[in-house]
C-alpha positions in Angstrom: 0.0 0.0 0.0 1.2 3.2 -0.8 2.0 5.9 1.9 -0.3 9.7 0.9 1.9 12.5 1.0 1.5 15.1 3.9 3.1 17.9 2.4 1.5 20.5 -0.1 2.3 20.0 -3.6 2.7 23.0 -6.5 -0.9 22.9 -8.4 -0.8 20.8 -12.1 -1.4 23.3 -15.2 -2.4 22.8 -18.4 -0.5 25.6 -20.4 -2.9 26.7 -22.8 -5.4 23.6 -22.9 -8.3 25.5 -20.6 -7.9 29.0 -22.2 -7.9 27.1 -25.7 -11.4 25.3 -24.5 -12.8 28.7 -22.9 -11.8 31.3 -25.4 -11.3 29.5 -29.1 -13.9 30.9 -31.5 -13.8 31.2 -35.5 -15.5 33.8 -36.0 -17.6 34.2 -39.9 -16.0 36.2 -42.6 -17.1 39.6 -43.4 -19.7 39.5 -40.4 -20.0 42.8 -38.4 -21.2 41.0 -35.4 -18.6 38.6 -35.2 -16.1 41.5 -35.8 -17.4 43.3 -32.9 -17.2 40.4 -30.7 -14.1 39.2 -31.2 -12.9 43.2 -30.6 -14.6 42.6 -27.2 -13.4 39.4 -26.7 -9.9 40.9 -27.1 -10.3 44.0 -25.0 -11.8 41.6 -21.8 -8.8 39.5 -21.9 -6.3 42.7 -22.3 -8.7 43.8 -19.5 -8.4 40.8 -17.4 -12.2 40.2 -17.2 -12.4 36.7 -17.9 -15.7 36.4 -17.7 -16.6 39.2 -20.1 -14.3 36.9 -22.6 -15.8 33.7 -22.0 -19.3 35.5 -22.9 -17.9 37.3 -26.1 -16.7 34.2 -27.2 -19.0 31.9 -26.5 -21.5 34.8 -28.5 -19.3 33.9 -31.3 -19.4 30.2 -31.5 -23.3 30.8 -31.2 -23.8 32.8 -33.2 -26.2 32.5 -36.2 -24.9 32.5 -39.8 -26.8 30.7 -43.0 -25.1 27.4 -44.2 -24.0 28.1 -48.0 -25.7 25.7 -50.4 -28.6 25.6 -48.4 -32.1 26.1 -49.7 
C-alpha cells in the first residue's frame, strides 16, 4: 500500500489547454457582429475580465450565420 503525501504540492497546469477550451472561436467572414465580438473578446482579456471573454466568445461560437448551399 502506498503511503499519501502530507506535504503541499505545486498545483498541475495545463499551459494553454483551458484557455484554448474557454476562449477558441472562429469567427464568420465579413460578419460585423462577429467583428465586434471578437474586438470585445480581445479587450476583456487585455482587461483581465475573464468572464466578459468567456461571454464574447461563447457569442461567437453561437452565433447565427446561414449554411451556404442551403435552400
Amino acid at each position: 500500500m502506498t503511503t499519501p503525501l502530507k506535504y503541499l504540492q505545486p498545483p498541475v497546469e495545463l499551459p494553454g489547454a483551458v484557455e484554448a477550451f474557454l476562449y477558441d472561436c472562429a469567427p464568420a467572414e465579413a460578419c460585423g457582429v462577429c467583428t465586434a465580438l471578437v474586438k470585445e473578446l480581445e479587450e476583456a482579456k487585455t482587461a483581465q475580465r475573464w468572464s466578459d471573454a468567456y461571454d464574447a466568445a461563447a457569442e461567437v461560437r453561437n452565433h447565427p450565420h446561414a449554411k451556404r448551399g442551403r435552400r
